[in-house]
C-alpha positions as CSV (number, residue, x, y, z in Angstrom):
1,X,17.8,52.4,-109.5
2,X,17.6,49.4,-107.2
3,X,20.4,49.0,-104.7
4,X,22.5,46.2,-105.3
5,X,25.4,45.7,-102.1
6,X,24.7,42.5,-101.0
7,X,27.7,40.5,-102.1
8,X,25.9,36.9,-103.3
9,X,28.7,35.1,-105.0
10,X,32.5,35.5,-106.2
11,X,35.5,33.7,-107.9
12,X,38.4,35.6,-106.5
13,X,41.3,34.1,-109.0
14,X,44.0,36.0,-107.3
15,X,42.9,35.7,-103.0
16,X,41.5,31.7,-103.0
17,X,39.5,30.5,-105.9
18,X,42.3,27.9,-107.4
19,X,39.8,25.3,-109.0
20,X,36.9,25.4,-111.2
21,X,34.6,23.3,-109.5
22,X,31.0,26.2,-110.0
23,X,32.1,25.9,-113.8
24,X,31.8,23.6,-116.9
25,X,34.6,23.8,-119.5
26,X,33.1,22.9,-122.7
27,X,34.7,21.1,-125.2
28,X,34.6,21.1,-129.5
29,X,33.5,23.4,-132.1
30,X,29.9,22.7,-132.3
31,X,26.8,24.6,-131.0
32,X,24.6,22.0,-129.1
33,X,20.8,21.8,-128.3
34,X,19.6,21.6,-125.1
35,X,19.9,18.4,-125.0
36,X,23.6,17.9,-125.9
37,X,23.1,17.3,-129.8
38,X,25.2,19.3,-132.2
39,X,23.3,21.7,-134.8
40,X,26.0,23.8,-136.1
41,X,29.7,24.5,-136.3
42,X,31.6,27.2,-135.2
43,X,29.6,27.4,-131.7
44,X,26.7,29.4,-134.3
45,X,29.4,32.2,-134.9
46,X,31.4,30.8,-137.4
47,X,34.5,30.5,-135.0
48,X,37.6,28.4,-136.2
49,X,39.1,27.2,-132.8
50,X,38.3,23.6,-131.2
51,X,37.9,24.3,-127.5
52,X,39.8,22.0,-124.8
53,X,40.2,21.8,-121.0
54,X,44.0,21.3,-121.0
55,X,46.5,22.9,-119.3
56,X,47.7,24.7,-122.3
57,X,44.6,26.6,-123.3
58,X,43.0,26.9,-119.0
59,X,44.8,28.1,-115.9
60,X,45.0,29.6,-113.1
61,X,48.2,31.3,-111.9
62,X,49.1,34.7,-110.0
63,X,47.6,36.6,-112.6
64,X,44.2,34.9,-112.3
65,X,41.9,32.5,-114.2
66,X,43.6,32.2,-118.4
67,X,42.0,31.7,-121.3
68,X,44.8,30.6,-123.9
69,X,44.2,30.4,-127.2
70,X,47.4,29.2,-129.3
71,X,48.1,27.4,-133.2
72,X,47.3,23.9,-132.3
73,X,46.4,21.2,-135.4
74,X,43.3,19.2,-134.0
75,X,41.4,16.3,-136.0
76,X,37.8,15.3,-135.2
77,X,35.4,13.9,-136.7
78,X,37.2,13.8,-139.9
79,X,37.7,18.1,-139.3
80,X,40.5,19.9,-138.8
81,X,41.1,22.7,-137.1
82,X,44.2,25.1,-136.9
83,X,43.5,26.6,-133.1
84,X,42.8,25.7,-129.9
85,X,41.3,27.8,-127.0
86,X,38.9,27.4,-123.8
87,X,35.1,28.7,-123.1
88,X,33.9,28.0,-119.3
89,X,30.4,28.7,-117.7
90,X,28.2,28.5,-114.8
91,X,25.1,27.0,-116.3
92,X,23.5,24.7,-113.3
93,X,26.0,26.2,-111.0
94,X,25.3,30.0,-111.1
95,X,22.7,31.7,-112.5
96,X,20.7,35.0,-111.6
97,X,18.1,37.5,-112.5
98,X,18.7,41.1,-111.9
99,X,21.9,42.2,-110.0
100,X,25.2,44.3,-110.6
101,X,28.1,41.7,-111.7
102,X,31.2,42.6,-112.3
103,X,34.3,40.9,-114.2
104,X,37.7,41.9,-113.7
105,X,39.8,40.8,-117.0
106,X,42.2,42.2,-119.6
107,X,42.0,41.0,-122.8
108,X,44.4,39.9,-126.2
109,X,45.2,42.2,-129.0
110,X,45.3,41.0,-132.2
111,X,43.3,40.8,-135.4
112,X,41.4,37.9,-135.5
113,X,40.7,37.3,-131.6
114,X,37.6,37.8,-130.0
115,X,36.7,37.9,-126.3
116,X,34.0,37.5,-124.9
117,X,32.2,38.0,-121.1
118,X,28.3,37.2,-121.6
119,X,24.9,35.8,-120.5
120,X,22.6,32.9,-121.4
121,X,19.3,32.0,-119.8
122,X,19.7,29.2,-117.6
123,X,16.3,27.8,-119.1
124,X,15.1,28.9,-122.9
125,X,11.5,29.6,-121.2
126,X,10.9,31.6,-124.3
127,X,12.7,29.0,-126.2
128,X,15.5,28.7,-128.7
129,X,17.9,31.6,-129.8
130,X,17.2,34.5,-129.8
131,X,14.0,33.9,-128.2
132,X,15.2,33.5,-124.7
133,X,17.6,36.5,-125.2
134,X,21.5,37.3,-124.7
135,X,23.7,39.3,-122.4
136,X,27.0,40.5,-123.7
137,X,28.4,42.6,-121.2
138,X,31.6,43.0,-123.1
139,X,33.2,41.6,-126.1
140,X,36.0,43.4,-128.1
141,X,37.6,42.9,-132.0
142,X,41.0,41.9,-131.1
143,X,42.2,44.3,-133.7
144,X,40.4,47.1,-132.5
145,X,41.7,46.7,-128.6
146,X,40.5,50.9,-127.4
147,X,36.6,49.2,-127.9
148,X,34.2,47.3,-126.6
149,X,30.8,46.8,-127.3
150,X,27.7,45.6,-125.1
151,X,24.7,44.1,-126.4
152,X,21.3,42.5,-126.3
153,X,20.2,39.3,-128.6
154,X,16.4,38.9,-128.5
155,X,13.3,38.6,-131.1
156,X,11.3,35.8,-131.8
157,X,13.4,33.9,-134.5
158,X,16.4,33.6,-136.4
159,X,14.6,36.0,-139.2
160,X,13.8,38.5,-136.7
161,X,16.5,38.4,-134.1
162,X,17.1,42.1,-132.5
163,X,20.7,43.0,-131.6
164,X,21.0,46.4,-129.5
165,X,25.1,47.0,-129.7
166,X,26.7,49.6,-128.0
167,X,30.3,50.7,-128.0
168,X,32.9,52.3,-125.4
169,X,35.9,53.7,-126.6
170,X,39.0,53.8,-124.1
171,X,40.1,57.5,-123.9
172,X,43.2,56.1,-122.6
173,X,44.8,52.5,-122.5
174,X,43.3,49.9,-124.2
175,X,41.7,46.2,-123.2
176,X,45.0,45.1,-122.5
177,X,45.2,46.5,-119.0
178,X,42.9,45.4,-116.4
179,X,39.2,46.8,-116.8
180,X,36.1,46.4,-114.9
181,X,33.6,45.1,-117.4
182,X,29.9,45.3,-115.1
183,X,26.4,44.8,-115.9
184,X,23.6,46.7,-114.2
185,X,20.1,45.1,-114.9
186,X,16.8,45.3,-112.9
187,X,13.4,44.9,-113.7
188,X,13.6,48.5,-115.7
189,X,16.8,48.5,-117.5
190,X,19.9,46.5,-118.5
191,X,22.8,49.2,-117.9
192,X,26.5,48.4,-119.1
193,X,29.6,49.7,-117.6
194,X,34.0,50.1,-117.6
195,X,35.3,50.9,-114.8
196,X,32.1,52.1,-113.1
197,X,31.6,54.2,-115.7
198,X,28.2,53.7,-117.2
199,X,27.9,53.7,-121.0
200,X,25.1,52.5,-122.0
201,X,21.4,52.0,-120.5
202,X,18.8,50.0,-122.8
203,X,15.2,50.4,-120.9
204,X,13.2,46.9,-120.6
205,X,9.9,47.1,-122.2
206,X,6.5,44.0,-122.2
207,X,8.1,41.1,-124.3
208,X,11.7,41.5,-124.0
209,X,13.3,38.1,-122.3
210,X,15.0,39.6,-119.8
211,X,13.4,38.4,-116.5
212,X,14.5,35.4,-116.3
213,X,17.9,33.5,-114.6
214,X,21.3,33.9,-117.2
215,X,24.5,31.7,-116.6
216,X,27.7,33.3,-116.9
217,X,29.8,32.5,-120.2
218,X,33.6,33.4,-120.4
219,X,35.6,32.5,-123.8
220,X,38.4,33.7,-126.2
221,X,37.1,32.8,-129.9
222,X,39.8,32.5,-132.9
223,X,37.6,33.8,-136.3
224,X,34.2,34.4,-136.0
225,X,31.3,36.8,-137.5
226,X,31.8,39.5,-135.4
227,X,34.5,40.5,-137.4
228,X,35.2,38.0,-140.5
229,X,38.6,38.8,-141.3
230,X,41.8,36.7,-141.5
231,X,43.8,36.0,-138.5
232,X,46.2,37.2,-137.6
233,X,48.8,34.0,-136.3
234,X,51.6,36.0,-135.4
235,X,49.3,37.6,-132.8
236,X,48.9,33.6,-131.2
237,X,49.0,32.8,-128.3
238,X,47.2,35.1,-127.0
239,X,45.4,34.8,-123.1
240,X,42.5,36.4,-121.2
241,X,43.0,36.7,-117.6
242,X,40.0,37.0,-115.6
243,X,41.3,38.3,-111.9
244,X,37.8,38.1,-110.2
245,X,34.0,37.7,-110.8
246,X,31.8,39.6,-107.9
247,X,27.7,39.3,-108.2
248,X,25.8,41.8,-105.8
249,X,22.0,41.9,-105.4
């Protein structure tokens, strides 16, 4: 394995960072094109929140950088929407290829949520999704809060999209505690990690996307397809807290 101990780029929530100036909150319920157009609801997940930039749903406070998602009527467009909640990134701001970065957060209980800390290529070289491939280094099933799962998105189309899912299970505690959630990925293998425990390690091979720049994505999604089943609303509000983001090359 490569070493990777050159520190390259934080967001310390708790020691300094108090603004979000190397991230774009992103607003709605639609997935949009490269160019800013809509072409499907639900972000392309069939999620059910509208996400927002106020105060209510992003924060930072002792804890650290908060994610809020609450039960929160919103009309647009002639939709409504029952939920509200906030997804941030670092596309045009941060974005790297091959490194060790790690993301300090705990995460919401609760059937119905679903957290996610992931990767998108800064540029679809490949082009659209999956083509250009996806890092998750960790989402979790709010109802199932002693996993996590890592995976790759990749393939050529829609029809013949590749997902490589792997799971940890908590021996003890669960995602509600503080975790390191890491990625290891060099020009051999993508490796995924909990507290510097490696879980997982998916070997590169000729034609995978994975050699190119990714942006960070942080969000708390209300619904979704990664597990389709009914919310639960007495869980709400529930809040991510990131504490710190560290990138080493």
């Amino acid at each position: 394995m490569i070493k990777m101990d050159k520190l390259v780029w934080k967001q310390e929530f708790t020691k300094g960072t108090k603004d979000l100036r190397e991230w774009n909150i992103r607003l709605g319920n639609d997935l949009l094109d490269q160019d800013g157009n809509p072409v499907m609801p639900g972000w392309g997940n069939g999620e059910l929140q509208y996400y927002t930039g106020e105060t209510a749903n992003l924060y930072i406070d002792d804890q650290g950088l908060n994610l809020r998602a609450q039960r929160e009527l919103v009309e647009q467009d002639g939709r409504q929407f029952q939920y509200t909640s906030a997804r941030i990134d670092t596309k045009d701001h941060m974005a790297f290829c091959y490194g060790r970065l790690i993301v300090r957060a705990k995460l919401p209980a609760g059937q119905g949520l679903w957290p996610a800390i992931w990767l998108l290529p800064q540029d679809q070289a490949y082009g659209p999704w999956p083509a250009s491939g996806e890092i998750d280094i960790m989402e979790a099933r709010g109802r199932l809060p002693k996993v996590v799962l890592g995976t790759l998105h990749y393939g050529k189309d829609w029809e013949h999209k590749v997902v490589d899912e792997h799971a940890y299970e908590f021996s003890e505690g669960t995602i509600e505690t503080f975790h390191d959630y890491a990625l290891e990925w060099d020009e051999k293998s993508i490796r995924w990690l909990v507290d510097g425990h490696c879980y997982a390690e998916r070997p590169l091979e000729p034609g995978m996307p994975f050699d190119k720049p990714f942006y960070l994505v942080l969000n708390l999604a209300v619904g979704g397809w990664l597990d389709p089943v009914p919310v639960d609303d007495t869980a709400l509000p529930a809040v991510m807290t990131v504490s710190g983001i560290w990138l080493y090359q």
